[in-house]
N, C-alpha and C positions, 0 to 999 in steps of 0.2 A: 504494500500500500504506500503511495506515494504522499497524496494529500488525503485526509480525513480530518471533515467539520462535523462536530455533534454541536446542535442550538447553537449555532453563533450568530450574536447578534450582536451591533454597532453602531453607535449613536455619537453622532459629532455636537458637541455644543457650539455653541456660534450667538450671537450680539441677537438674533432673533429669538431665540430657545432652540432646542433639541432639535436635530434631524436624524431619524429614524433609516439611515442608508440599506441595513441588514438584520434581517428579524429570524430567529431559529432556521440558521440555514444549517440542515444536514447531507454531507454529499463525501464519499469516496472516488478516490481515482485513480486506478489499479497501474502498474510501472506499463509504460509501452499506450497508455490510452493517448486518444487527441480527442482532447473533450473541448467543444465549443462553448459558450453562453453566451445566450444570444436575451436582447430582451429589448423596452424602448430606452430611453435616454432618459438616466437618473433612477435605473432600479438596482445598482448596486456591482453593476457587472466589475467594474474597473476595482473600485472599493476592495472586492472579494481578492481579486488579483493581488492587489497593492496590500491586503492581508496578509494572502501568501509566502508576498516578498517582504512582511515583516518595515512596510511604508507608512502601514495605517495598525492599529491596536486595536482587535475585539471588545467591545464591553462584557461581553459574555459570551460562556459558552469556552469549547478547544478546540485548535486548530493547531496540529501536526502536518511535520513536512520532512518526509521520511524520517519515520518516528521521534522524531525532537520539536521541539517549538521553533516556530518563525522567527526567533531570533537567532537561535542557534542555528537553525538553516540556510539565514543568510551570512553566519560567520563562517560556517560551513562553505561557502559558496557551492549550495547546492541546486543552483539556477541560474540560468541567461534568462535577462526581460530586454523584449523588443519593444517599444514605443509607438506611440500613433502614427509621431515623426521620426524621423532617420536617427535626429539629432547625431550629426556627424558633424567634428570641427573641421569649420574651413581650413585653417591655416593646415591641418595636420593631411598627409597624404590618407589614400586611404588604409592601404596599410598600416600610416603610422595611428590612424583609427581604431583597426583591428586591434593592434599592438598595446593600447592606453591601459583596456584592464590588464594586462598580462605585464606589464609595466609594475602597476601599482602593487598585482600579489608578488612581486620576486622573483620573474623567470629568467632564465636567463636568455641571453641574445641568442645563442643556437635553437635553442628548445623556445622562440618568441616567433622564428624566422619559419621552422619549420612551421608552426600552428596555424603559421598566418599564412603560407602556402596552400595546406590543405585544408581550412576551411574557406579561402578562396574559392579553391576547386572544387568544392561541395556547392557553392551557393552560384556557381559559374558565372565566376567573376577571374579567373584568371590571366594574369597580362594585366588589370587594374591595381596592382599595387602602387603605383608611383601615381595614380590618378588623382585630384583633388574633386573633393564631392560637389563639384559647380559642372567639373567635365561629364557627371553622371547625370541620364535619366533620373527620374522619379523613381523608378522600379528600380533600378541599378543600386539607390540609393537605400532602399529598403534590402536590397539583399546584401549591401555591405552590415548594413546593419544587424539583421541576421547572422553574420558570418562573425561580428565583432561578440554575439553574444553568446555564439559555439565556441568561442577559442580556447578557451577554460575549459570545456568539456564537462561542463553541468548535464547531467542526468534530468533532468526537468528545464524546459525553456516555455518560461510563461509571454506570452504574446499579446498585446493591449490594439488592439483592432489596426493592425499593420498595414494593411491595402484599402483600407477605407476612404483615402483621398487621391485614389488610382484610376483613370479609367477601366473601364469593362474589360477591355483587350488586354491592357497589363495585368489587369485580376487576374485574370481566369491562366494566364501564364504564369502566374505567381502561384496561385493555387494550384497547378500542375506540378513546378517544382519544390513546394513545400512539402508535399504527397509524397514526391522521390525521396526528396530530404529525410524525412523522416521514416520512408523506409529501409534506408540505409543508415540510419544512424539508433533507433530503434529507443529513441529519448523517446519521454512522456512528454505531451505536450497542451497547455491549457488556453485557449483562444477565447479573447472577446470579438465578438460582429454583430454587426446591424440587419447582415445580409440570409433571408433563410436560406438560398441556394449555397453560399458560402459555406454557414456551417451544416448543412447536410449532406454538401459535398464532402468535407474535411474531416468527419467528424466520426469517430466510435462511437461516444458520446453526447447528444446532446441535452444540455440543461438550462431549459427554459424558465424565465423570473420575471416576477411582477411588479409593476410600479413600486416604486418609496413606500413604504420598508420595503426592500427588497428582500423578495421569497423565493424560492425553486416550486413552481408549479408543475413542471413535468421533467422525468430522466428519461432518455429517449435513449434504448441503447440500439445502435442502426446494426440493420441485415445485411449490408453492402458488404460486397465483397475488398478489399484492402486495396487491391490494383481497380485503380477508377479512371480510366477515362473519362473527357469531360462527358462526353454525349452519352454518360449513363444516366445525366440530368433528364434527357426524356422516356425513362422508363417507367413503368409504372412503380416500383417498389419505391425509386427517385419520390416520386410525385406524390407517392402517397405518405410517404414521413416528411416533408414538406408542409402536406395539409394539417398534419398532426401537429407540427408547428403551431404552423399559424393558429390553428385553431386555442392551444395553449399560451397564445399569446393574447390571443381575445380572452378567453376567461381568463387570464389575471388581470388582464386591464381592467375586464368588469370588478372581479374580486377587489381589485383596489381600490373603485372611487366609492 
């Protein structure tokens, strides 16, 4: 077991009173899953992430991450987190991007040179080491990103809605190679999206949540088979965990107002 939440739940104070982000959320996520959550804007998806990575503090309830607490997880560095944005510094090549955590934990320059090679080549970006992140696409720019969060070799790489200011075209290629990626890397992987085709594409997993507080109203665990092609989007077993989505996104919105 990777991550395991019993009731957790989290409440930010703030100059208006309480906000109620996460209310009894309970959810496992077994090594090797890619579990989505998908839900509207403002029920907690990112929040839960940023729990994970030990960013935000539960008010209640336990959350484990490979069996220790979210602090020790991340002194552990037992995750890569990818961003909305690249957030790649300009001045820095990209390499020397890749390079920054593995910088700050102690590696040394052979053992910095190799990582940054081979998780180039994983995220096929090879030949862009010496690039500066202005020379990159959008998409370029998200898989250095990705590549910066593999270099450590975190078993868990949590992902906060990566492609969501991508065009169609670059998605659905990005989503193509995140598939590979993580077939060949055989991390566990936690995704926020807005998109239902995204995470039912992507997804072993998915976990659907309700407006503020934010709840898990349905675990969806998908029948697809591993190797996906895009065009299994129009199949029916596609289509029909899809409707199951959405449909679990309508009752909670009702359940919430």
């Amino acid at each position: 077991m990777v991550i395991d939440a019993k009731n957790l739940s989290l409440t930010f104070q703030t100059g208006d009173g309480p906000v109620h982000a996460l209310k009894d959320v309970n959810l496992t996520v077994e090594k090797g899953d890619f579990v989505s959550f998908i839900g509207p804007s403002g029920c907690g998806k990112t929040t839960f992430l940023r729990a994970i990575a030990a960013l935000e503090h539960p008010t209640s309830g336990t959350l484990t991450v490979n069996g220790m607490g979210a602090d020790e997880a991340r002194k552990a560095r037992a995750y890569g987190y990818v961003f909305q944005a690249a957030g790649l510094y300009p001045w820095r090549t990209i390499g020397g991007n890749i390079r920054l955590p593995l910088e700050i934990m102690g590696y040394g320059r052979a053992d910095m040179d190799s990582r940054v090679k081979n998780v180039l080549e994983l995220v096929e970006l090879a030949g862009f080491e010496k690039k500066y992140p202005w020379q990159l696409s959008g998409g370029m720019q998200q898989r250095a990103s990705i590549a910066r969060a593999l270099a450590f070799d975190a078993d868990l790489l949590l992902m906060d809605e990566p492609f969501g200011a991508l065009d169609e075209i670059v998605r659905d290629r990005l989503n193509e190679e995140l598939l590979a990626l993580w077939a060949r890397t055989k991390k566990t992987i936690a995704f926020v999206t807005h998109s239902i085709p995204e995470a039912v594409y992507l997804s072993t997993k998915i976990v659907v949540m309700s407006p503020r507080p934010g709840r898990i109203t349905d675990v969806i665990e998908s029948p697809l088979p591993r190797e996906r092609p895009l065009d299994i989007r129009d199949t029916p077993e596609f289509i029909e965990i899809a409707h199951r989505v959405r449909d679990g996104l309508r009752a909670g919105h009702g359940d919430g107002v």
